[in-house]
N, C-alpha and C positions, 0 to 999 in steps of 0.2 A: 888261177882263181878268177872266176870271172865276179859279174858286180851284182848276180842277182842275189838277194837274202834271200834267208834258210828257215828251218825253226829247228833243223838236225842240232847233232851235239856240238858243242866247236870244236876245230880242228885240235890236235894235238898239244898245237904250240901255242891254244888259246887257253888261258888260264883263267878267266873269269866267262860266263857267260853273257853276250851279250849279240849283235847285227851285223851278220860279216857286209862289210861295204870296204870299195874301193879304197887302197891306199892312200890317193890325194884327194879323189874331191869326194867322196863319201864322208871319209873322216872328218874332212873339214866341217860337211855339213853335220857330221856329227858332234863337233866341237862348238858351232852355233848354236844348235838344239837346245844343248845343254844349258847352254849359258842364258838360253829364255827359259827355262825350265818348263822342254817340254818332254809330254814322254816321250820314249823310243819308238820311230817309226819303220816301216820299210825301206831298204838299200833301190828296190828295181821295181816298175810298174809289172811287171810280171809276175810278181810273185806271186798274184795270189793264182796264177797260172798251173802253179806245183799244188798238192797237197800234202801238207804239212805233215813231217814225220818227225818223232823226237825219237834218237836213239843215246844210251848211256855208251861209253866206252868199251864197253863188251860185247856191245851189239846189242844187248835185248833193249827192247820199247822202253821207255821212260813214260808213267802215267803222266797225263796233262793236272795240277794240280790249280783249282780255282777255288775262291774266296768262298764257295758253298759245298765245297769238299769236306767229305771227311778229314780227306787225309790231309787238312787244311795243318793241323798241329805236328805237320812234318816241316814247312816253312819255319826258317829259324826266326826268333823272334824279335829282330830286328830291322826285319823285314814285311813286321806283318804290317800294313797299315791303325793306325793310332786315331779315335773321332778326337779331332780338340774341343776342349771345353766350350760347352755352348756359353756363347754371351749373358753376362747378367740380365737376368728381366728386369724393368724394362727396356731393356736400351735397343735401340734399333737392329733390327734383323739385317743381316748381310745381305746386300740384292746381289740377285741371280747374275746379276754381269761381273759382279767382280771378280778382277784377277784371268779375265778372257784371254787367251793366249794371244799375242799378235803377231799376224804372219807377215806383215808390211815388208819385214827386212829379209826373208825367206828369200833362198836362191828360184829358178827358174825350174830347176828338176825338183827342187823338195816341193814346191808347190803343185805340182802335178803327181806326186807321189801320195801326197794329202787324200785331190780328189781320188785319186782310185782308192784309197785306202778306206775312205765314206763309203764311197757304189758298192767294193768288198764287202764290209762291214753291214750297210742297208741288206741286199740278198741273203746273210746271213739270218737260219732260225736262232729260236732263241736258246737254243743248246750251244750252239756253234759260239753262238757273242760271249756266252761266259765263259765257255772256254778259252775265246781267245783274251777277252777280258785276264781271266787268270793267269795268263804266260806272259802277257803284255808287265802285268802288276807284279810277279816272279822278276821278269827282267828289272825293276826299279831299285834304285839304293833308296837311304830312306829320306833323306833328302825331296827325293822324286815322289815317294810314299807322302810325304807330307805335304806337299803341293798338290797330288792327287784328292789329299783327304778337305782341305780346306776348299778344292774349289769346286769337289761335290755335296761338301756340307750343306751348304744355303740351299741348295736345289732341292734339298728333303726337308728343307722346312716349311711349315706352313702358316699363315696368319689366320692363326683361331676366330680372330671378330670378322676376317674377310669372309667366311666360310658357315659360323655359328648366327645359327638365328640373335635378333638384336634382345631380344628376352633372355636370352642363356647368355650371351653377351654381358648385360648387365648383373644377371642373376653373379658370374662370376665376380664382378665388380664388389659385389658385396661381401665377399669375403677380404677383401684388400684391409688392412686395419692400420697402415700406416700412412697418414697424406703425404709424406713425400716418395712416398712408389706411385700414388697415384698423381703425384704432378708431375713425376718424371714420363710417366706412361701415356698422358695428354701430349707431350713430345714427339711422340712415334711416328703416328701419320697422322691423317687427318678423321681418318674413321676412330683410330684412337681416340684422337681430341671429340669428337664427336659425344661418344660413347661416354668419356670419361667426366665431361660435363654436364651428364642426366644427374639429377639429384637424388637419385636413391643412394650409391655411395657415401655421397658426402652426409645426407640424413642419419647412419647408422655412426658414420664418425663424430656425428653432432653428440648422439647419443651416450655413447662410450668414451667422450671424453667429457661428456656432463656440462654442453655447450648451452643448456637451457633458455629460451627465451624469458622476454618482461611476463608477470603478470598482469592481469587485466588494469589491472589500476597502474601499474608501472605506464603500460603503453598509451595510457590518457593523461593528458598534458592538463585539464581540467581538473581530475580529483586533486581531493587534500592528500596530506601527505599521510593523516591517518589513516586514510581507509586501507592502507598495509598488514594494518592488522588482521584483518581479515582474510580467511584461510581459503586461497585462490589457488586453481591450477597455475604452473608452469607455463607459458606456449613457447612456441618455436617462431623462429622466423625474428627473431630481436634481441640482443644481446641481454644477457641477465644482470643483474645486480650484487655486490656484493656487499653481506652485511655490514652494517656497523653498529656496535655497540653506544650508549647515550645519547642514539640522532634516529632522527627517520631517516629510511633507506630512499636513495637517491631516484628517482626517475625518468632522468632523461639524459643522455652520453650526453656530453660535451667536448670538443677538443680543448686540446691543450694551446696554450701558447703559443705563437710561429718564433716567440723571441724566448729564447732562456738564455740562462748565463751558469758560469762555472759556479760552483758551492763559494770560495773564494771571494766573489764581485759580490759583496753585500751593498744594498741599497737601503737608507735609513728612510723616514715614512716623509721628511720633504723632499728627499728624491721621485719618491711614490705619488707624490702630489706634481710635480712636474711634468712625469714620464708618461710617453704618448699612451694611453689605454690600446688596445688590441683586444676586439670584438672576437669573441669563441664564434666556433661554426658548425651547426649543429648537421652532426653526418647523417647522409640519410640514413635509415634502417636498412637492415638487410632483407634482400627480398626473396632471397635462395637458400638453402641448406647449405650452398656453395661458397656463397659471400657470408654469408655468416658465419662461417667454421674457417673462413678462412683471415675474416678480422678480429674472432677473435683468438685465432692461433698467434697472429702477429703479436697481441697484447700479450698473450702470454708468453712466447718470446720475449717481449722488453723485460718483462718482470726477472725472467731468469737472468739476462745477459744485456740489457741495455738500459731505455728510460734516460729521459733528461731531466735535472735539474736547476730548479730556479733558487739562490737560495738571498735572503736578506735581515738585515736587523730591523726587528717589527718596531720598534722603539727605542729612543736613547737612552731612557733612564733603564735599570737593569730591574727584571721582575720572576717571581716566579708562575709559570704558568698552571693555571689551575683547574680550568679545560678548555677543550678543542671540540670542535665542531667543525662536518663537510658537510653542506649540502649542495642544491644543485645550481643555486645561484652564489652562494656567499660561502666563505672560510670565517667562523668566528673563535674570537679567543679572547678568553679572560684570564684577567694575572691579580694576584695579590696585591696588586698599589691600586684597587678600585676601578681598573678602565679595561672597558671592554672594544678590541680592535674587530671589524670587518674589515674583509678583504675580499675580490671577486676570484672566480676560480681560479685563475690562471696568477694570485697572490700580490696585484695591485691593491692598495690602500684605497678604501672608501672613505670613511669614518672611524670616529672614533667616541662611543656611547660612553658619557659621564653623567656621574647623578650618584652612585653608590658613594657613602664613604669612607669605607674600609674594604678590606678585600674581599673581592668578589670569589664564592667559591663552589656556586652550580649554577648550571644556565642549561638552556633546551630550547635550539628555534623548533620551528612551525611554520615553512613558508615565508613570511616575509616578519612574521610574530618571533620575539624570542621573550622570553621568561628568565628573570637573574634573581639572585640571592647571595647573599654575603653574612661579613660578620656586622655588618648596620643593622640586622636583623630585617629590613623589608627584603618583598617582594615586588620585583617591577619587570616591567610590562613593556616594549619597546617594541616601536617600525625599523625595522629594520631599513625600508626604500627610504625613510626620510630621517633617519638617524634620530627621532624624538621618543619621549617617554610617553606612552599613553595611560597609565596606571601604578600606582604606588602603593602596593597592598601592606599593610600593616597586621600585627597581630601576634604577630613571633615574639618574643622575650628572652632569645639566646640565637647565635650565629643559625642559619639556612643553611642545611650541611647536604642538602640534595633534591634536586627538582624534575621532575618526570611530567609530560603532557597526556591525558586520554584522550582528548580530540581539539579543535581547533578550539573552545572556548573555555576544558575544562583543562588546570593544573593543579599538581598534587605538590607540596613542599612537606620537606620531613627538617628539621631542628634538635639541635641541642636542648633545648627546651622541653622534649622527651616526647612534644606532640607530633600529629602532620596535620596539616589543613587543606582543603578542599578549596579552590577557588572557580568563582566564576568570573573569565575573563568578560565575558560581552562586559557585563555590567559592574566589573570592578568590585566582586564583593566575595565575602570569605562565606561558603557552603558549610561546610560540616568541618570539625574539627574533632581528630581523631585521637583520643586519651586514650593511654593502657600501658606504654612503653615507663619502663623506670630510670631512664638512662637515657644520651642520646640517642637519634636516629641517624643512623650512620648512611643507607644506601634503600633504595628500593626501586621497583620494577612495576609494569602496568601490564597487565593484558584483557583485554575488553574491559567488563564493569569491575575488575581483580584488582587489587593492589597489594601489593608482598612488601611487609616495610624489616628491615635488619638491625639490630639495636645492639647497643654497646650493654645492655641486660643478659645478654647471650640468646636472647631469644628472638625468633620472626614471627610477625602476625599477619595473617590473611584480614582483610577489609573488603567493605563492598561500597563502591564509590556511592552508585547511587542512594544508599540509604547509609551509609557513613556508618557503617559499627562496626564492631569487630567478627569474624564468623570464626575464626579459630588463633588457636598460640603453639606455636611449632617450638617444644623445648626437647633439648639434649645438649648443645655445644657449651661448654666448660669456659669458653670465655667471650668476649667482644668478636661482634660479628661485623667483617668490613664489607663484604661481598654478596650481591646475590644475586640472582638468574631465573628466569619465570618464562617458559613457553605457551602456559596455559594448560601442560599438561605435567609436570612436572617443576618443580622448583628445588635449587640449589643453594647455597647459602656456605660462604667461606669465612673462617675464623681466625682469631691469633691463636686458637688451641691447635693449628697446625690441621685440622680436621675438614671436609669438606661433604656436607651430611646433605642427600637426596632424599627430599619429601613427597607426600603425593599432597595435592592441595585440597581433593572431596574431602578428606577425611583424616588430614593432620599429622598421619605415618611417616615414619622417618622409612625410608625401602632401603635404605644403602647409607653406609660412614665410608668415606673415600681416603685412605690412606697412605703416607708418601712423603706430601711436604715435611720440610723439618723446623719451618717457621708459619709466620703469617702469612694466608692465603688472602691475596689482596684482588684478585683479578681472575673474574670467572664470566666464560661466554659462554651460551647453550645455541645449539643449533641442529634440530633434530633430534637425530640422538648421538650427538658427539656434545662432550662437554670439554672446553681448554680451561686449566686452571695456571696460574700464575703466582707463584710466590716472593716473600721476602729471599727465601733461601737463593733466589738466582734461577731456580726451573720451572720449566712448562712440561705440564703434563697432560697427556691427552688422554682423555674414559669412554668407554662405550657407557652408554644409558639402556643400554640391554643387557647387559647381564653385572654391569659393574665393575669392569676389571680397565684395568690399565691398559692404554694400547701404545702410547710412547712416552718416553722419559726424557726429555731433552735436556741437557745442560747449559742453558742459554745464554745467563749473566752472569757475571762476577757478584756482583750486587740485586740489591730487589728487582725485580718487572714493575717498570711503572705503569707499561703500558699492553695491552692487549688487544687482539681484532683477529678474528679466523674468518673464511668464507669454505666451498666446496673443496678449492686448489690447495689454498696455503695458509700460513700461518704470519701475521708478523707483530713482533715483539720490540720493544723497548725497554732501556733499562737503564739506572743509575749508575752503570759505569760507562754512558758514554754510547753505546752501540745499539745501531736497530738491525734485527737479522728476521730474514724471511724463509720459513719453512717448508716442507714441502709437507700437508699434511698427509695423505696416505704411508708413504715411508718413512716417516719421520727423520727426514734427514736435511741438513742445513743448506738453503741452493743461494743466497748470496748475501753478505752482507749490505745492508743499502744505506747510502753516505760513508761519512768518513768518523771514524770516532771524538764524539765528542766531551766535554766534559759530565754532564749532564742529558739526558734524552727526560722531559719534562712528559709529552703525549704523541702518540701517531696516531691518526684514521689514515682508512681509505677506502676508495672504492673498486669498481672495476679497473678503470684507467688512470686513477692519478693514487695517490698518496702524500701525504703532508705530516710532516714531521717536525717538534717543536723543541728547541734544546737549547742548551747552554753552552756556548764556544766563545770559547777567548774573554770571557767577563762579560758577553753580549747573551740577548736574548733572539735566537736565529730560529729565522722559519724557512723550511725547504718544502717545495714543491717542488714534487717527483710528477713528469706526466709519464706515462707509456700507451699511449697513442702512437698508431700506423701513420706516417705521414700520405696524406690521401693518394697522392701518385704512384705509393706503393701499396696500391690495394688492388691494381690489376692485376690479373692472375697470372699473364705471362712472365712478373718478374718474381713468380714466387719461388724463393731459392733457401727460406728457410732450414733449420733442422725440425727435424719429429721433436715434440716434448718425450717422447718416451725417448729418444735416444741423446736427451740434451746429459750433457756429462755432470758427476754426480759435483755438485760446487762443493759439496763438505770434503769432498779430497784433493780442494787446492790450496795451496799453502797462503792462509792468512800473517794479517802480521801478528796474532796470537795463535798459537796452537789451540785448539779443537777438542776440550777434554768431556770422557765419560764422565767422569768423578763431578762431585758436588765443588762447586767453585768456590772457593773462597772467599771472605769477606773480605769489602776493604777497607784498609784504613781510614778513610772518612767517618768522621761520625753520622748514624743517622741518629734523624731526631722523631721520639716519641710525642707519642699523644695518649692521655689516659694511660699513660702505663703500656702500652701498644706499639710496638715495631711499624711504621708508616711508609709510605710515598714520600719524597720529598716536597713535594708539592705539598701536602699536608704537616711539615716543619714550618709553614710561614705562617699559618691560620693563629689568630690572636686566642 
């Protein structure tokens, strides 16, 4: 045997086929080869000197079988080469060098067996290369097969944005609908990052996850806070606002606090008077589709899964709270012992407004203006910047059971005393006083010169501020009305009859009776056309205002809903058994509980980034403030390592420390306390 290779049959006494080489130093180098995992090469520089003959055992020709063969499915199939899984997009493509074989340790003949084996291989046409290609690949275990297959994969791929015009480039981009494929995909190279930081992408993501900009009066730090009413586009390009019911809608962002503390570390109001203040910092706006979707992806983040809380005891003596207020300077709160608290956003103690005396039980800032009412029966007028009374309206002859703003000078008050009255604040004097109601005025609502008043008569009346009369009487509901809701285009109105009846306001039609509750509907929000109702019975239910049907049925509380606020996203809720839980409104499904349960959940607002929550723990009257604000150093895009909101995990399928029931929850043994005969708020048990 001499040491040239063959491509003949193997010898007799060869039992696998494979490279007749030399005894010693063939083999050897064929025992090296291996162990770098390379292919099989030529035994002798000569070989390619021979032409290549394949003969079977019998002698007749053996076909040459290649990868573009038919008779390719005669290879057993363990042998056949396998593509592996292409890498996740996005994740970086394999370069072309990887896994390069390296001949450093190559003996002195294999490396000269190499080049002739190239110069062979180059003279070769391109019949001739698959052929041998296909015997070479024949000869491989699969082992070899698979080293084969990995370290030609990369070489067939290509970089689409390398290659594709920057318009189709993008154009693809716009199909991407999840931000974290496209922050992963900014990683790639640099032409990715490039690419992936045009704004059209992120534009469509703004869209489709209903990232809406300020309106026009939002983004003017000059308007009042009324001119909200007024029916403005959307824009982009600045974080939106989210509603809240009995306040005008916020502004202008604010950060949160750089100091919070655990729920636990309560601070009472002359701690608050001690502690160092901490100046908010107002972020700039977003100037990109890109920053903007990407600050406020972060906040809604916290909302699911994080948020810090501030929490403390607003006062020593113990009170019921009887509303709350966020705007974009001050946190207000009134309690039943007649004293009204400010506090700055971040829930440092300012002041504290006295004058009422008896309990305070509706208020409504305005900018630096707030309007209160109690059961002393006035109406009064307060600075809020200098903590004094400016005005002391008289007139009323039973408790102020509800106070609503139309513009910066005008307030509307509804009473026990069955009237409502029109004020003028410039000049401190009482406009129009509105007769009709037989019964208290429980609740009512404003939109432009509209005023919707709810009366304990079962009925609502439409008024017109500026000529103060009545323009219609909306009757059906069978008993006390506590609730109602007014967009201007529609109005809502909730009862102890368990019922929640949709009017049209031209022309006094009842269009829809809303069915469901099992008790009193005390807590009703409208917003477009979704309307959240809130009952005694423990549920929230969500209605479309297009055709009237029910779209979820949540099982929230144990006890009544004290408290209610929806926006685009979510939902959150309060309730007398202690717990505030935040919804997701689309799917109707629970994404966390926020805080710890308390005895008591008195009120919650919030906004886009903070939330404040007002309750009863431990025999105290405790205020938390929630921020969930991005801390600014993590609003650089490089450290964006978020989850998608779509693929944030569902929170109603983690184990609370109550289980999570369908069913109508149970009452609890507490007593509530009535009013008029009426299932109520707890807040509404303290009213004289």
């Amino acid at each position: 045997m001499d040491h040239d290779g063959y491509f003949g049959s193997p010898p007799d006494d060869q039992h696998t086929p494979g490279v007749q080489m030399d005894s010693d130093t063939d083999m050897a180098a064929s025992a090296s080869a291996s162990s770098s995992m390379r292919p099989a090469m030529f035994s002798s520089p000569t070989a390619h000197a021979r032409k290549p003959s394949r003969m079977s055992r019998s002698g007749a020709p053996r076909p040459i079988i290649t990868p573009t063969s038919p008779l390719t499915s005669t290879i057993p199939h363990n042998l056949l080469p396998s593509a592996p899984a292409s890498p996740p997009t996005p994740a970086p493509s394999p370069t072309p060098t990887q896994r390069v074989p390296d001949w450093s340790t190559a003996a002195e003949h294999e490396d000269s067996q190499i080049k002739n084996t190239r110069a062979l291989f180059s003279d070769m046409n391109r019949a001739e290369r698959l052929r041998l290609l296909g015997e070479l690949l024949n000869l491989c275990d699969s082992h070899e097969l698979s080293f084969v297959a990995e370290f030609v994969s990369p070489r067939l791929k290509k970089d689409p944005f390398m290659l594709l015009p920057t318009e189709l480039c993008l154009r693809i981009l716009e199909c991407v609908d999840d931000p974290t494929t496209l922050a992963r995909a900014s990683q790639v190279s640099k032409k990715w990052r490039e690419l992936v930081n045009d704004d059209t992408a992120w534009r469509l993501l703004c869209q489709k996850y209903s990232y809406r900009g300020l309106s026009k009066e939002e983004r003017s730090e000059e308007d009042d806070p009324g001119d909200e009413m007024e029916d403005t586009k959307p824009q982009w390009l600045a974080p939106s606002r989210a509603s809240r019911t009995e306040d005008t809608m916020m502004k202008e962002q604010l950060d949160s606090s750089s100091s919070v503390g655990e729920p636990e570390n309560l601070r009472t109001r002359s701690l608050d008077r001690t502690a160092k203040r901490q100046l908010s910092q107002r972020r700039p706006k977003a100037t990109t589709y890109r920053s903007h979707f990407k600050q406020r992806y972060m906040v809604e983040t916290a909302w699911r899964q994080g948020g810090h809380c501030d929490a403390r005891q607003i006062t020593p003596d113990q009170g019921v709270v009887t509303s709350l207020h966020l705007t974009k300077k001050y946190i207000v709160v009134a309690l039943d012992n007649a004293k009204i608290h400010v506090f700055d956003t971040n829930g440092f103690h300012q002041k504290t407004l006295q004058g009422h005396v008896m309990g305070v039980w509706a208020m409504v800032p305005w900018g630096d203006l707030l309007v209160s009412g109690g059961c002393d029966r006035d109406v009064r007028v307060w600075n809020l910047a200098t903590g004094y009374p400016q005005f002391t309206l008289r007139g009323h002859t039973s408790t102020v059971r509800c106070l609503k703003m139309s513009d910066a000078n005008t307030a509307i008050s509804g009473s026990r005393d069955t009237t409502l009255r029109i004020w003028d604040l410039k000049k401190g004097l009482c406009k129009h006083v509105l007769i009709g109601h037989q019964a208290s005025v429980r609740c009512l609502e404003i939109h432009g010169d509209v005023v919707v008043s709810g009366s304990y008569d079962t009925t609502a009346k439409i008024w017109s501020i500026s000529e103060g009369k009545c323009l219609r009487t909306l009757t059906g509901h069978f008993s006390q009305i506590y609730a109602i809701a007014f967009d201007g285009k529609k109005i809502a109105t909730g009862s102890l009859d368990t019922s929640v009846r949709i009017w049209d306001p031209t022309d006094g039609k009842c269009l829809a009776v809303l069915q469901g509750h099992t008790s009193l509907v005390g807590q009703l929000q409208m917003r477009e056309d979704i309307l959240v109702t809130g009952g005694s019975d423990g549920s929230v239910r969500v209605w479309s205002l297009v055709d009237y049907q029910p779209i979820h049925r949540l099982a929230a509380h144990d006890n009544s809903v004290t408290s209610l606020q929806f926006d685009n996203t979510r939902i959150v809720s309060g309730g007398s058994d202690g717990r505030v839980k935040v919804w997701d409104l689309k799917k109707g499904t629970l994404v966390r509980e926020l805080s710890t349960p308390a005895e008591a959940v008195w009120r919650v607002v919030f906004e886009e980034e903070k939330a404040v929550i007002m309750a009863s723990r431990g025999g105290r009257t405790i205020m938390e403030v929630w921020s969930f604000s991005p801390p600014d150093e993590e609003l650089e895009f490089e450290d964006y390592r978020s989850s998608s909101p779509a693929s944030m995990p569902d929170r109603s399928e983690l184990d609370y420390s109550r289980p999570q029931s369908a069913a109508l929850p149970s009452s609890s043994s507490a007593p509530r306390p009535q009013e008029d005969g009426g299932d109520v708020t707890m807040a509404d048990a303290a009213e004289a």
